[in-house]
N, C-alpha and C positions, 0 to 999 in steps of 0.2 A: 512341455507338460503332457501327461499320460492321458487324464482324462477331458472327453469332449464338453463335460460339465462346463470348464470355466471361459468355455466361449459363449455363453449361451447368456442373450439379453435377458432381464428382465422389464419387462415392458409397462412402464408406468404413465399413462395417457392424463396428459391435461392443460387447456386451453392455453396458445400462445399469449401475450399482449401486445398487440398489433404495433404499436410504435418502439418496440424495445426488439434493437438486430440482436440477430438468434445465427446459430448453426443449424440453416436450411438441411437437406440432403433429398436426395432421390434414388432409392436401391432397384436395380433390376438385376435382370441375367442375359447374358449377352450372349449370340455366339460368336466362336475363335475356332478357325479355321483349322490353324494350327493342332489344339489338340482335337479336332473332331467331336469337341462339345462345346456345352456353356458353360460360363461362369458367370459369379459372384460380380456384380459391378457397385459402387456406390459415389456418386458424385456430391460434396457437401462445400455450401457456398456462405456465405456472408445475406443475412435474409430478415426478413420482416413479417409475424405473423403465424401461420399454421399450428399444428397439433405438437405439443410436447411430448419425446417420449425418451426412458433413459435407454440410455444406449450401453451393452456391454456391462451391465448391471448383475450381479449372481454371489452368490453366498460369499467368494474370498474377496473378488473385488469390487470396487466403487465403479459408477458409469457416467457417463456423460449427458449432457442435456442435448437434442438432434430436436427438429421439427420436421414432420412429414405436413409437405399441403404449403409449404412456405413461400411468399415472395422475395426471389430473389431481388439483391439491392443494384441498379444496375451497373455492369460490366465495363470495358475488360476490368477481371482481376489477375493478378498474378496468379499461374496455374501450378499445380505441387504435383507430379506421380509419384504418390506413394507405394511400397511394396512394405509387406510384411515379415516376418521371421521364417524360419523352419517349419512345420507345424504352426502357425500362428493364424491369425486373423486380422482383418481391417478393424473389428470392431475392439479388439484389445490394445490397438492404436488410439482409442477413442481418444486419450488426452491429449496427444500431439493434433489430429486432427482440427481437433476445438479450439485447440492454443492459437493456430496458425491459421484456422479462418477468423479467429477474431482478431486476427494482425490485419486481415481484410486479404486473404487470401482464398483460393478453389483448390480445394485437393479432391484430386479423382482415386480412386482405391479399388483392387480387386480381391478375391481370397483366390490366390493361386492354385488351378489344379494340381493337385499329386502331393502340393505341397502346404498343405492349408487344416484345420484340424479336421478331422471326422475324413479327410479323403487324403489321406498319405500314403504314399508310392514310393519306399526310397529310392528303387532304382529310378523311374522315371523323375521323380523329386530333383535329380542329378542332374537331369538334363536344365542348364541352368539357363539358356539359352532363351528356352521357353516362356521363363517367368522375364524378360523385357520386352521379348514380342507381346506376352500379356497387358503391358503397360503401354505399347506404343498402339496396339488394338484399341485399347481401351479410350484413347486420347483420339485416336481414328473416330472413332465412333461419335465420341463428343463435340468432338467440330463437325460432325456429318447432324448432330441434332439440332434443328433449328431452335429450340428452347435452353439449350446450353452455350452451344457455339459462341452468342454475343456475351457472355461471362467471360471469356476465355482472351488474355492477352498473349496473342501465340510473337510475343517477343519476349515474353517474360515467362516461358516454361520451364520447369525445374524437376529432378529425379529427387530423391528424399526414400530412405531404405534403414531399417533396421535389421542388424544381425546377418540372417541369407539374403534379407530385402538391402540390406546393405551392397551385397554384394553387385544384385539386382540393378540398386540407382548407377552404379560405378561404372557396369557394362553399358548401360544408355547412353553413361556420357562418353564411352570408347575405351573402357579399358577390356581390354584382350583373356581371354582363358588359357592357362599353358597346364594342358593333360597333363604330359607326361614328369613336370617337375610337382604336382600334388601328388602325384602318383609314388616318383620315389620318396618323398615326404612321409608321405600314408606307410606305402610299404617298409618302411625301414623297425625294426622292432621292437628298436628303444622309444618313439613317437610318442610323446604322452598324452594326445590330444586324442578325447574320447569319442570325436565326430570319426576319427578314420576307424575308431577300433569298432564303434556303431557299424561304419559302412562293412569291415570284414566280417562280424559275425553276422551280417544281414548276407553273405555268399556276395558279396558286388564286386566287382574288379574295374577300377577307375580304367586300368587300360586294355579293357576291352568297349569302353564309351566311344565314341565313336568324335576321331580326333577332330576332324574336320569341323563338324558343330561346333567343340567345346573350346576351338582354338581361335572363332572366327570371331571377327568384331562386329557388335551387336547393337553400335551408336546408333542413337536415334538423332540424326540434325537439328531436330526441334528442340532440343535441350538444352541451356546455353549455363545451366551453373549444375554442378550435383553435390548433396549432403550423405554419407553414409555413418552412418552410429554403428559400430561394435560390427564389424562388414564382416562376413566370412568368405571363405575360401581364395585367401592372401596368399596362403602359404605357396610359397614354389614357385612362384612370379619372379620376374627377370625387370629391369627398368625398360627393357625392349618391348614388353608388355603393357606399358602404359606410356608408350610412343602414343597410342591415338588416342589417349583419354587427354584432351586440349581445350577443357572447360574449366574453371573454378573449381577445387573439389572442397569441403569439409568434412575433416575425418573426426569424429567423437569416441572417446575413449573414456570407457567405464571399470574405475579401481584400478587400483595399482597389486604390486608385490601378487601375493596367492590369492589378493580379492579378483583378481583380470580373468577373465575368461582366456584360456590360451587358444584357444582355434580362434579366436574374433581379435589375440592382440595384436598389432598392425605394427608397434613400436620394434626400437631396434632388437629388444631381448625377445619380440614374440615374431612376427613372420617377415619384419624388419620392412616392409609397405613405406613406412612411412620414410625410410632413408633412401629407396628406390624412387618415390616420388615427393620430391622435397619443395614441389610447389607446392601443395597441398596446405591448408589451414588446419593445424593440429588444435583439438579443444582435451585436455585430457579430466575426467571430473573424479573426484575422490572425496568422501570415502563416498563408492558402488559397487556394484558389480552389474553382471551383464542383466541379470535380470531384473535390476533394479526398474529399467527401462516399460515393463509391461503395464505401471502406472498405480496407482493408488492401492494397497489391501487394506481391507477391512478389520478392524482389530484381531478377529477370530479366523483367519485367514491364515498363517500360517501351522495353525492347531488344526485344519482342518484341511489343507494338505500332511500334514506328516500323517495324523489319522488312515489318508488315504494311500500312503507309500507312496506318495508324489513329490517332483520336486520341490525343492525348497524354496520357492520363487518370489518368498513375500519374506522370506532373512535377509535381511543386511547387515554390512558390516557395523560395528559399534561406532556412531555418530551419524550416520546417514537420515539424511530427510527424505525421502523421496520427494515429497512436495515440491523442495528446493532443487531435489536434482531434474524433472522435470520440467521445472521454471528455466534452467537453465541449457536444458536442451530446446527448448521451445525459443528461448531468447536467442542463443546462437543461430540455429537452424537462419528465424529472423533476421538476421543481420547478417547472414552468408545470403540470402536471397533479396535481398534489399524491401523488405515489405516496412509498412509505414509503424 
């Protein structure tokens, strides 16, 4: 999406009910070494109590219910790192978020530098590398907190990623970056997918990235199942590539035929992922598409992105619920990570 508008909470405060579990959360900023600043941190738990406030609320879309000030219910819970999309936000995750702590699960969540809205960098965005040390900092950090730590059931840790976040959970669990086959992919002319044609008229040259990074496996140990929804940058992977991805993986796949997004289709007709790794849990949901995923629009929501020449991200195919398709990415997710 174009504009930084439809990140942006609307913040509607008011009184918890102390004996009714809520989606606690606690946002900071962190620093990460790595990119020599801070970022965006938000930890949201299974809770009792505190300040209501909607989360992810704004003219196109619906938000969520969050408590700042909340009693966490106590621990261990199964722990989520979540990543985000392209451009995206944790808070436009809100509904996955909510879904899965009220399975009685912790997801921890960052808004990735460079690649996050209002601070996009494509080149350095590229460095994809970045955004798992993001999550594995992040989860550093949290068991270094004495007031998060005992939440946290570090046998029961999980990646979970949409779209680039997609890509993001996959490298946690060991899957590998091969440069130079994106690269001829990208480069070839006939390529229909408009992420590489993005990257050439941004001046980027995949193979001048710097191999060694982009080729290196970026498994985090602690991670023992991974979920990716609509993953990108599949294309040009070898099955020698996900030699070290040795967890559980579930792959979710949003529309079929010209509703698919093709940079995120993983099936045989799109970057063929999923015949390369055939242990993998295919969930495919129809009718969607890829952006079906961003969660609830408000009636007047897509009249007010075309208004603003923005993408169409609240159209769907004819028959599509989102409601439903939510529910069942929430359910799957659920039942790929064993939560109650």
């Amino acid at each position: 999406m174009k504009h930084a508008l439809y990140c942006l909470s609307l913040v509607i405060a008011s009184p918890a009910l102390a004996d009714t579990l809520v989606t606690g959360v606690i946002e900071d900023r962190m620093v990460v070494a790595h990119h020599d600043d801070t970022m965006a941190r938000a930890v949201f738990f299974p809770a009792t109590g505190g300040t209501r406030v909607m989360m992810g609320e704004n003219a196109v879309f619906y938000g969520v219910a969050v408590a700042e000030g909340a009693t966490p219910e106590p621990g261990p819970h199964p722990t989520i790192l979540l990543s985000h999309g392209w451009g995206g936000n944790y808070k436009r995750m809100g509904w996955l978020i909510s879904g899965l702590v009220e399975r009685g699960a912790v997801v921890i969540a960052v808004n990735h530098p460079n690649s996050t809205t209002g601070e996009q960098d494509s080149l350095r965005a590229l460095d994809h590398w970045t955004r798992a040390q993001d999550l594995s900092a992040a989860l550093d950090q949290a068991l270094d907190d004495p007031k998060i730590s005992p939440l946290i059931d570090t046998d029961r840790i999980y990646a979970l990623g949409f779209s680039y976040g997609g890509w993001t959970a996959l490298s946690l669990g060991g899957l590998r970056g091969n440069r130079d086959g994106l690269d001829r992919f990208c480069s070839d002319p006939a390529t229909p997918i408009s992420h590489c044609a993005d990257i050439l008229r941004a001046g980027i040259h995949i193979a001048d990235i710097d191999a060694t990074w982009w080729n290196s496996v970026w498994k985090d140990p602690r991670i023992s199942a991974v979920g990716a929804i609509d993953p990108a940058l599949t294309w040009g992977l070898t099955a020698e590539d996900s030699r070290t991805l040795d967890v559980p993986v579930l792959l979710i796949g949003l529309g079929s035929g010209t509703d698919r997004l093709l940079a995120t289709d993983t099936s045989s007709t799109g970057s063929g992922f999923e015949t390369q790794f055939p242990k993998a849990e295919v969930l495919q949901i129809v009718p969607a598409t890829h952006f079906t995923a961003l969660g609830l629009c408000k009636p007047e929501g897509a009249e007010i992105l075309a208004d603003e020449g923005d993408d169409p991200v609240c159209t769907d195919p004819k028959g599509t619920e989102r409601s439903q398709v939510t529910k069942r990415i929430i359910d799957a997710v659920a039942a790929h990570f064993r939560l109650p």
